[in-house]
MITOR-955051 format. One record per residue (C-alpha): residue in one letter; residue number from 1; z negated, y, x. Coordinates in nm, 3 decimals. Example, Ala and Ser with C-alpha at 12.3 -4.5 7.8 and 13.67 -1.06 7.14 Angstrom:
<pt><code>A</code><pos>1</pos><Z>-0.780</Z><Y>-0.450</Y><X>1.230</X></pt>
<pt><code>S</code><pos>2</pos><Z>-0.714</Z><Y>-0.106</Y><X>1.367</X></pt>
//
This chain:
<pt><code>X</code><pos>1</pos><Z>-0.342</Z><Y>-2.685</Y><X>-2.193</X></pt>
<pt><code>X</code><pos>2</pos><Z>-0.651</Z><Y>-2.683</Y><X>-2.456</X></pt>
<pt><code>X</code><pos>3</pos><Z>-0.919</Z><Y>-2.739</Y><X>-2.158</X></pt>
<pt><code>X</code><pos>4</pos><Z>-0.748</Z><Y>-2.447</Y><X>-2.033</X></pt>
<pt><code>X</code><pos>5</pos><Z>-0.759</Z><Y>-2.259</Y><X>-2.326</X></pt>
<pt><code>X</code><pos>6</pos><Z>-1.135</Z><Y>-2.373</Y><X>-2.417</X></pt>
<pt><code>X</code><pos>7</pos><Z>-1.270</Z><Y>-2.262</Y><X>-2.090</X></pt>
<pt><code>X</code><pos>8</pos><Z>-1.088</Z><Y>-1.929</Y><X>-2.186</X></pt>
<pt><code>X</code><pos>9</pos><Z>-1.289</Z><Y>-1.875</Y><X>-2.452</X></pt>
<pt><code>X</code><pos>10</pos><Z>-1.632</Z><Y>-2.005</Y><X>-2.283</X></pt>
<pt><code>X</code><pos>11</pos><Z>-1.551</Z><Y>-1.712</Y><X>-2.052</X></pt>
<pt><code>X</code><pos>12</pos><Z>-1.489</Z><Y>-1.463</Y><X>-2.249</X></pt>
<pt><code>X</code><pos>13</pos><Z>-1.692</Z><Y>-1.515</Y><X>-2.543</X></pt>
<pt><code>X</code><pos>14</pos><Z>-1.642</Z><Y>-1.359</Y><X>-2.873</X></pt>
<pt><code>X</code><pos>15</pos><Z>-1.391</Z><Y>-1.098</Y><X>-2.813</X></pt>
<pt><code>X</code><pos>16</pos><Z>-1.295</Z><Y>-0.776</Y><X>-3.033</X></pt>
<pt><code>X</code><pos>17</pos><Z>-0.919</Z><Y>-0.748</Y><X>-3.047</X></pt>
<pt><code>X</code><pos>18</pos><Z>-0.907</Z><Y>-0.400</Y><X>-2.896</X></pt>
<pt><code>X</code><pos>19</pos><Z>-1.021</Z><Y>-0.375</Y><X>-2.507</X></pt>
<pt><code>X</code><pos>20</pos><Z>-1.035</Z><Y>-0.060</Y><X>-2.337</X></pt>
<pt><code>X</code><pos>21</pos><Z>-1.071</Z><Y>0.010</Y><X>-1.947</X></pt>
<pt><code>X</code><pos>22</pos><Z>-1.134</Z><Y>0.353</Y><X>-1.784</X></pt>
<pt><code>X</code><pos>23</pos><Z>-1.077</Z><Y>0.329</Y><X>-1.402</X></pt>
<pt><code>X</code><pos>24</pos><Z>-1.137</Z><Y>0.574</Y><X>-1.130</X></pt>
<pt><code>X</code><pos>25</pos><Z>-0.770</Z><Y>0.706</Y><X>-1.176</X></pt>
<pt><code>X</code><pos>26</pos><Z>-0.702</Z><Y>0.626</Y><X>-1.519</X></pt>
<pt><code>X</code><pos>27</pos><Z>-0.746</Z><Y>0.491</Y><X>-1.854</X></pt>
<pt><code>X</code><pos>28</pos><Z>-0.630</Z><Y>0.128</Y><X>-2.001</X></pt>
<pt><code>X</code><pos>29</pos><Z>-0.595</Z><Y>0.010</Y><X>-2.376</X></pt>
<pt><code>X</code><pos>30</pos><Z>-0.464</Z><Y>-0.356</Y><X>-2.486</X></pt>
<pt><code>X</code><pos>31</pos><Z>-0.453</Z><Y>-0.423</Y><X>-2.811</X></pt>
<pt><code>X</code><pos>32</pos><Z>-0.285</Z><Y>-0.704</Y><X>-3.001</X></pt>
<pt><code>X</code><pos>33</pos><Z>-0.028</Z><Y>-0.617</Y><X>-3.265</X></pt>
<pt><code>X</code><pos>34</pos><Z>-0.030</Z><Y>-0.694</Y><X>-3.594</X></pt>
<pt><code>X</code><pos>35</pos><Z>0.310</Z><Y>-0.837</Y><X>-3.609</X></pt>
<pt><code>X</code><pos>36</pos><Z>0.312</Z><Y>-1.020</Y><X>-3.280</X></pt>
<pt><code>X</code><pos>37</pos><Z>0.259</Z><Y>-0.967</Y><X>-2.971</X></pt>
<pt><code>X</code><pos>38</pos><Z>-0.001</Z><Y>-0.780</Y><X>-2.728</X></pt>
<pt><code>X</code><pos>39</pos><Z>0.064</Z><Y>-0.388</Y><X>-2.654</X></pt>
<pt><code>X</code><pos>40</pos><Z>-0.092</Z><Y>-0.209</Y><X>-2.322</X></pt>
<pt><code>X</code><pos>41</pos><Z>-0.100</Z><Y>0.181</Y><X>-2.288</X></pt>
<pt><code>X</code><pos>42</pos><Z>-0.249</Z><Y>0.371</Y><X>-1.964</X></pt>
<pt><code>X</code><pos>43</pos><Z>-0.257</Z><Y>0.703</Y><X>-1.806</X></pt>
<pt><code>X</code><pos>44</pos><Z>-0.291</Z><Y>0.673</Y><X>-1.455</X></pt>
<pt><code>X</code><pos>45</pos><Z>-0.345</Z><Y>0.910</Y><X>-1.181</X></pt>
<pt><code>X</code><pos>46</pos><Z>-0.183</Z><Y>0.795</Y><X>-0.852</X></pt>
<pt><code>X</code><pos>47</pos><Z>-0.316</Z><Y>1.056</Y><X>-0.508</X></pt>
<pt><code>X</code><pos>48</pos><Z>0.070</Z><Y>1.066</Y><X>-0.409</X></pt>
<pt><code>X</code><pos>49</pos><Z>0.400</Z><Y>1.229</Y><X>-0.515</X></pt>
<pt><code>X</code><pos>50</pos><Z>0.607</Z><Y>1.100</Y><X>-0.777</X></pt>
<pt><code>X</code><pos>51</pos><Z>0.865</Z><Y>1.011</Y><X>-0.495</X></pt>
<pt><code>X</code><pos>52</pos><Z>0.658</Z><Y>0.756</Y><X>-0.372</X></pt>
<pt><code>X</code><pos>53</pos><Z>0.591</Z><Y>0.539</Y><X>-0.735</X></pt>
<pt><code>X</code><pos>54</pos><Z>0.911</Z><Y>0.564</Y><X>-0.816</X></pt>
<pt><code>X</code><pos>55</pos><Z>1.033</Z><Y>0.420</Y><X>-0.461</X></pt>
<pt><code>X</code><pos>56</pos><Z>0.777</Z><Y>0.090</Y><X>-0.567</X></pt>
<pt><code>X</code><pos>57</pos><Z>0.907</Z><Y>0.048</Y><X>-0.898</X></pt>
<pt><code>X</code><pos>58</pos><Z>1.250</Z><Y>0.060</Y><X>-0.822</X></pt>
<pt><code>X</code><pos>59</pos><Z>1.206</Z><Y>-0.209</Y><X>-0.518</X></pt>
<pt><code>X</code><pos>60</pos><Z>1.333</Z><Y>-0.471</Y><X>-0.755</X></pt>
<pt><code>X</code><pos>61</pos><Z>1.290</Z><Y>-0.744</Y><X>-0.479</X></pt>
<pt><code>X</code><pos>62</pos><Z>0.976</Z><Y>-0.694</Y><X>-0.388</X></pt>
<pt><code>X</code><pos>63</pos><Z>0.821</Z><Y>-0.666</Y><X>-0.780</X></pt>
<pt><code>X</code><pos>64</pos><Z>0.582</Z><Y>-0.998</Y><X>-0.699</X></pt>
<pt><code>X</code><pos>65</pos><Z>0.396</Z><Y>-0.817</Y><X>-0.452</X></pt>
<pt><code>X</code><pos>66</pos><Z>0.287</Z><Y>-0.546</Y><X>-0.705</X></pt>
<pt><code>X</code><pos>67</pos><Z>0.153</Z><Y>-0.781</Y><X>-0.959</X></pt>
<pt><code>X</code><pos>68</pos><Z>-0.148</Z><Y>-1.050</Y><X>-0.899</X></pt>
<pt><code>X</code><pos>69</pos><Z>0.042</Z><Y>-1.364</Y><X>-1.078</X></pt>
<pt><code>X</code><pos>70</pos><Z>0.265</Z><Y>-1.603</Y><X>-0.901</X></pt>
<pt><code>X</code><pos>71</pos><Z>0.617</Z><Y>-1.514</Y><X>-1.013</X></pt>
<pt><code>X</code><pos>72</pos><Z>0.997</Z><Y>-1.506</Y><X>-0.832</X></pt>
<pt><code>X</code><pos>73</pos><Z>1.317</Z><Y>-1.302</Y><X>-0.833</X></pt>
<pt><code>X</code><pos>74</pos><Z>1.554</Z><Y>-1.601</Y><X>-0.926</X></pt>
<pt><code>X</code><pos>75</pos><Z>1.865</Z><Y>-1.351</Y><X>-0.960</X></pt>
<pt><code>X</code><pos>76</pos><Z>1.870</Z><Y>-0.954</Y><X>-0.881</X></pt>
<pt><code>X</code><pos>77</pos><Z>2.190</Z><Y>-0.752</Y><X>-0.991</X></pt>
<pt><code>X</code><pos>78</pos><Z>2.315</Z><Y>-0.380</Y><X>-1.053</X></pt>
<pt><code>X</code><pos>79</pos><Z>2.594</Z><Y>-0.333</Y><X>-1.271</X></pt>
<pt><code>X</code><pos>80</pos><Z>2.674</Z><Y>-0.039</Y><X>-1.444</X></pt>
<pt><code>X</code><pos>81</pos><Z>2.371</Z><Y>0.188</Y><X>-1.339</X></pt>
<pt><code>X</code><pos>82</pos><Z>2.152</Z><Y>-0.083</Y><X>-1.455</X></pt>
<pt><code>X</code><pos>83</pos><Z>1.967</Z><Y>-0.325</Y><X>-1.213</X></pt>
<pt><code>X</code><pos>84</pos><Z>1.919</Z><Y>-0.717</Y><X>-1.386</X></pt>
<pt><code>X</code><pos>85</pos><Z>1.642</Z><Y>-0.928</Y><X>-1.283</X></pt>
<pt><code>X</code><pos>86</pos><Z>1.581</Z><Y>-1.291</Y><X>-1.390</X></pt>
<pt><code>X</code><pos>87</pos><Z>1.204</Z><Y>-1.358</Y><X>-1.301</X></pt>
<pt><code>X</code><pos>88</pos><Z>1.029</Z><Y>-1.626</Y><X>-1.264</X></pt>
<pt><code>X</code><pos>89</pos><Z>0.623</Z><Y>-1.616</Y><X>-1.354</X></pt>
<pt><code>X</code><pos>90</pos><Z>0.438</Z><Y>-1.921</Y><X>-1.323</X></pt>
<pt><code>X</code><pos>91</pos><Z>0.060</Z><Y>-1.814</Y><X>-1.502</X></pt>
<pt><code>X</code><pos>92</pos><Z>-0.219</Z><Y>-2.040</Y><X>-1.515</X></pt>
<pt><code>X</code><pos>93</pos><Z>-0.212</Z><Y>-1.926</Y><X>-1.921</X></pt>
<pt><code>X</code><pos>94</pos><Z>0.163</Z><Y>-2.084</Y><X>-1.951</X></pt>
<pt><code>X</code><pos>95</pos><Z>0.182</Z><Y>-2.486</Y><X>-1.931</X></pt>
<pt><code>X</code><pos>96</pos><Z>0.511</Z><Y>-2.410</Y><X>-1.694</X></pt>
<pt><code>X</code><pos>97</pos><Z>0.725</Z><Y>-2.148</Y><X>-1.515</X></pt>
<pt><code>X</code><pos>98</pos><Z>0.859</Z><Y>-1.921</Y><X>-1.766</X></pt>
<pt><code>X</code><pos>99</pos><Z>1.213</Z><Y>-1.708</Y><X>-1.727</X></pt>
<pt><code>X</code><pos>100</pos><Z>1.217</Z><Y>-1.299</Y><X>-1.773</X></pt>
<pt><code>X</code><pos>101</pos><Z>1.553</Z><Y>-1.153</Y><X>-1.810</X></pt>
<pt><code>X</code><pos>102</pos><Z>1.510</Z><Y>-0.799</Y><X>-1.783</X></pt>
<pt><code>X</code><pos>103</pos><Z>1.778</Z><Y>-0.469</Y><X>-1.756</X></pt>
<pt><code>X</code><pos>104</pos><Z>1.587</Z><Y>-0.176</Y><X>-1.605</X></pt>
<pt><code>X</code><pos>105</pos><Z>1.710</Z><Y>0.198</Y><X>-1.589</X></pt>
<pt><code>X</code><pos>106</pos><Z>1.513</Z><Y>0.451</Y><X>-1.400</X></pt>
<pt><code>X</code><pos>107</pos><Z>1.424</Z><Y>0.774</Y><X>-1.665</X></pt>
<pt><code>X</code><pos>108</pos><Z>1.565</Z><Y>1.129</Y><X>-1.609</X></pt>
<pt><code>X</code><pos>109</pos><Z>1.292</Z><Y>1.329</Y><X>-1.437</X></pt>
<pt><code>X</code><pos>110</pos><Z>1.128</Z><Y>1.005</Y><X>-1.334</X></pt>
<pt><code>X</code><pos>111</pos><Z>0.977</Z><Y>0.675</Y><X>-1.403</X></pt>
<pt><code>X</code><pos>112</pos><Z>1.151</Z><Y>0.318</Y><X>-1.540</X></pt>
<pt><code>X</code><pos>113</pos><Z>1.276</Z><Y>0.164</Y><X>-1.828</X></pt>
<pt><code>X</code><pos>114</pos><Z>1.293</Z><Y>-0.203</Y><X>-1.836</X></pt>
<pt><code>X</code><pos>115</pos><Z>1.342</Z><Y>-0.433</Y><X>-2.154</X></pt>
<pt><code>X</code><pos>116</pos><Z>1.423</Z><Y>-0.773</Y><X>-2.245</X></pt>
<pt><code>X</code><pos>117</pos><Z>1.720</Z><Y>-0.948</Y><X>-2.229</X></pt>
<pt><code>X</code><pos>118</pos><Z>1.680</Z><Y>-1.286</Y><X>-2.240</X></pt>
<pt><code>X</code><pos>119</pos><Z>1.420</Z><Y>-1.581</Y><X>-2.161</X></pt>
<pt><code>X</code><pos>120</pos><Z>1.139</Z><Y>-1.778</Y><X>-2.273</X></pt>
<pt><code>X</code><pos>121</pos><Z>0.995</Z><Y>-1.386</Y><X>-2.432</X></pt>
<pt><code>X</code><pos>122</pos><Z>1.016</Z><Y>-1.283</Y><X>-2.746</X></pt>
<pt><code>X</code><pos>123</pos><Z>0.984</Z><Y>-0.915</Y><X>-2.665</X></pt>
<pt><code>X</code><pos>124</pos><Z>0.884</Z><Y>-0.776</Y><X>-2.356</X></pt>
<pt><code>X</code><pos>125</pos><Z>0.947</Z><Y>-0.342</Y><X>-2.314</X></pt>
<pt><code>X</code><pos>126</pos><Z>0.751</Z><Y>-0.161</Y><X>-2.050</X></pt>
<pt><code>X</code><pos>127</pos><Z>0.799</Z><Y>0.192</Y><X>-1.990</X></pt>
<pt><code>X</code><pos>128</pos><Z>0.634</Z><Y>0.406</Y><X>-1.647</X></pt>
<pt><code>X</code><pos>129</pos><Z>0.716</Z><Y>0.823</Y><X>-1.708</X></pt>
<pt><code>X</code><pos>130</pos><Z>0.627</Z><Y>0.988</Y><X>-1.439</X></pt>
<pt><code>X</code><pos>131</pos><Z>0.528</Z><Y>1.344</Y><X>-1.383</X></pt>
<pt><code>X</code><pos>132</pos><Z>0.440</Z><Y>1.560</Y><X>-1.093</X></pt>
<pt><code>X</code><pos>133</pos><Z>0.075</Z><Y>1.673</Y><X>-1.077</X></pt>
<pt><code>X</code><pos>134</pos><Z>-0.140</Z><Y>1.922</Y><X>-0.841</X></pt>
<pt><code>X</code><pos>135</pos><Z>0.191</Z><Y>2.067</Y><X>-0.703</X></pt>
<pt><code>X</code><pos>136</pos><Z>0.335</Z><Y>1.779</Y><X>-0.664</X></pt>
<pt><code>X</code><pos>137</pos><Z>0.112</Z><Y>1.641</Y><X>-0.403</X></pt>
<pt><code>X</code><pos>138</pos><Z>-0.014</Z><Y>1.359</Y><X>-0.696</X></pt>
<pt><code>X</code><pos>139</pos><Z>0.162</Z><Y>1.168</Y><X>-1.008</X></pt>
<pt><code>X</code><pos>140</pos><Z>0.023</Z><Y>1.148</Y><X>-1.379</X></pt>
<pt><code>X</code><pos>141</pos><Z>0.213</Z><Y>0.799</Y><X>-1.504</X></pt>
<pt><code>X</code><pos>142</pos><Z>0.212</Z><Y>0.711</Y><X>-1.848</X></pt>
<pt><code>X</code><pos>143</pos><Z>0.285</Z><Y>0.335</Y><X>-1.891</X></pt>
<pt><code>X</code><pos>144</pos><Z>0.313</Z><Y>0.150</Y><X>-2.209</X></pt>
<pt><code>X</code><pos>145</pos><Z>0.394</Z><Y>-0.230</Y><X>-2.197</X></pt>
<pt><code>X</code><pos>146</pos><Z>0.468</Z><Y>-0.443</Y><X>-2.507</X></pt>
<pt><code>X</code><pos>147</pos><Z>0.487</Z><Y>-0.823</Y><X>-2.433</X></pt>
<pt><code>X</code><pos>148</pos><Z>0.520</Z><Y>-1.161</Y><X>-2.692</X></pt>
<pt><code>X</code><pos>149</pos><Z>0.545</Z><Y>-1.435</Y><X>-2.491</X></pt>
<pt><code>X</code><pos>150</pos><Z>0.720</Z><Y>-1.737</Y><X>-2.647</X></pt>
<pt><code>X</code><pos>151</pos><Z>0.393</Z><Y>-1.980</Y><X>-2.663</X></pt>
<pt><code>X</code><pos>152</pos><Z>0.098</Z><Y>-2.190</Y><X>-2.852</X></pt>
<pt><code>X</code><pos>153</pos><Z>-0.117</Z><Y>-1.953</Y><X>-2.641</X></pt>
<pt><code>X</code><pos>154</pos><Z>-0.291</Z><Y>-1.667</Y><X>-2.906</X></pt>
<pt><code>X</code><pos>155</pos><Z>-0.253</Z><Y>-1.320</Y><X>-2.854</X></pt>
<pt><code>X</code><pos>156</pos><Z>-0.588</Z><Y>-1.246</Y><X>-2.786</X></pt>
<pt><code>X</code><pos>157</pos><Z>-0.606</Z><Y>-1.474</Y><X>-2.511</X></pt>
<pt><code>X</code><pos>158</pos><Z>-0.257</Z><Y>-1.312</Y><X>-2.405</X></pt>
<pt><code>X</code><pos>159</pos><Z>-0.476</Z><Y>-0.995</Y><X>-2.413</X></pt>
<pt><code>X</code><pos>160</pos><Z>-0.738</Z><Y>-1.045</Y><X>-2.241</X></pt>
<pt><code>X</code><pos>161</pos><Z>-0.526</Z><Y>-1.165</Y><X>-1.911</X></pt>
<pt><code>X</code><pos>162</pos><Z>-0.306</Z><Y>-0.919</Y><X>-1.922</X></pt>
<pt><code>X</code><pos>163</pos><Z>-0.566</Z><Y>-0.595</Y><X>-1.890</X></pt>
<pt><code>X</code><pos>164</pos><Z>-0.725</Z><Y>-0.812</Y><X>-1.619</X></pt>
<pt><code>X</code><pos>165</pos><Z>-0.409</Z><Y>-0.803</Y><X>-1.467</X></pt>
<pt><code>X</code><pos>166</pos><Z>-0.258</Z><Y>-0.455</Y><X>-1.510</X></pt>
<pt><code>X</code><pos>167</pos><Z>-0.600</Z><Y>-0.376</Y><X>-1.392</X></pt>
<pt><code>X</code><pos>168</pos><Z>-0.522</Z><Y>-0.554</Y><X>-1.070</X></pt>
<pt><code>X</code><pos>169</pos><Z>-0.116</Z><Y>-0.425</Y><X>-1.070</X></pt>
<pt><code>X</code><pos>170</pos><Z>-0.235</Z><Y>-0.049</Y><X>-1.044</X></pt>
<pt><code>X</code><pos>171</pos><Z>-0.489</Z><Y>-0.111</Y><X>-0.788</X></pt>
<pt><code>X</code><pos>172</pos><Z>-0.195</Z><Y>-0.238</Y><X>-0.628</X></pt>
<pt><code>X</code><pos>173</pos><Z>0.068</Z><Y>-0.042</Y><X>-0.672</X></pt>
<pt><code>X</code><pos>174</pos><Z>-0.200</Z><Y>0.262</Y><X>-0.584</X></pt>
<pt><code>X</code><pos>175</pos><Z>-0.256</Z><Y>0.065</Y><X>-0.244</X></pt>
<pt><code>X</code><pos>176</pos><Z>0.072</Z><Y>0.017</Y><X>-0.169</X></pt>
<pt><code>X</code><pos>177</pos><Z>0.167</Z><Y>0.409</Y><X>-0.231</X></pt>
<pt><code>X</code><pos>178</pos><Z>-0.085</Z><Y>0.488</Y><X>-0.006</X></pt>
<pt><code>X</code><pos>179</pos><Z>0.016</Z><Y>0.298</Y><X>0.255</X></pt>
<pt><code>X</code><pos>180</pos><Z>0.330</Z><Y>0.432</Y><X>0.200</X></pt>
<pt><code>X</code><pos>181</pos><Z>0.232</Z><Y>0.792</Y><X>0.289</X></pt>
<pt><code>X</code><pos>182</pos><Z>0.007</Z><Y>0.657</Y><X>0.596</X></pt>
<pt><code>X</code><pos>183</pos><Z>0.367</Z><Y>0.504</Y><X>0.723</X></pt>
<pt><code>X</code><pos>184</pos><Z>0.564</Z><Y>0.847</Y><X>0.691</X></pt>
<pt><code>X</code><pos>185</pos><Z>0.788</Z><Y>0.691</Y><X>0.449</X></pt>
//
């Protein structure tokens, strides 16, 4: 676990707390929070309807195939208009698998809800709104993401991985829409 973390900070250097990250389609801001935890805001421009995000975030069983970390759906279950995942997420950051109980709830007029429930998190809230743009034809998401995970591991640390890999989730979740449209669906 230290190694880990040591060669962490070899990497990275000396690191402000605030990282920013301005993308072809969008713009990316991780900060940590003062009271705990690490927060992520974007606004993302995605080349397809809103039809087509919403479709991928709402294809509970397939969520490990939009992100670039080795994680599982232990348990998937709607109840009540709500959908209940228990996830599994194995990170090279985390000495073992951690557990991510989560209730989502899609938004009026688009996008996702999903917030903690229960596991080895101490908060974890990530919001996608999305809104129709150029007629339709594209979508403008705003995402926000607040995440504590229950560990040794600093925030800043906790930071720094996770723009790298909401960097790496829109890339995907843009590829994957894409590929949508080029399959009719």
């Amino acid at each position: 676990m230290f190694t880990r973390l040591a060669a962490w900070i070899a990497v990275i250097g000396v690191v402000s707390p605030i990282w920013c990250w301005a993308g072809d389609s969008g713009s990316l801001d991780v900060k940590t929070q003062p009271a705990g935890g690490v927060k992520a805001t974007a606004t993302l421009r995605f080349p397809v309807e809103p039809r087509i995000i919403q479709q991928l975030l709402t294809d509970y069983a397939h969520w490990p195939e939009l992100v670039d970390v080795r994680m599982r759906i232990a348990e998937l279950r709607e109840q009540n208009g709500a959908v209940y995942t228990d996830i599994r997420i194995d990170h090279a950051l985390l000495p073992s698998e951690r557990r991510l109980i989560c209730e989502s709830r899609t938004l009026p007029g688009g996008g996702l809800l999903t917030e903690l429930r229960g596991g080895d998190f101490k908060q974890y809230r990530r919001v996608w709104t999305l809104i129709s743009a150029e007629g339709g034809r594209q979508t403008t998401a705003e995402f926000e993401l607040l995440v504590e995970v229950d560990t040794v591991v600093p925030d800043w640390v906790v930071a720094v991985a996770m723009r790298q890999e909401l960097e790496a989730h829109f890339r995907i979740v843009k590829e994957k829409a894409l590929a949508r449209v080029a399959q009719g669906r």
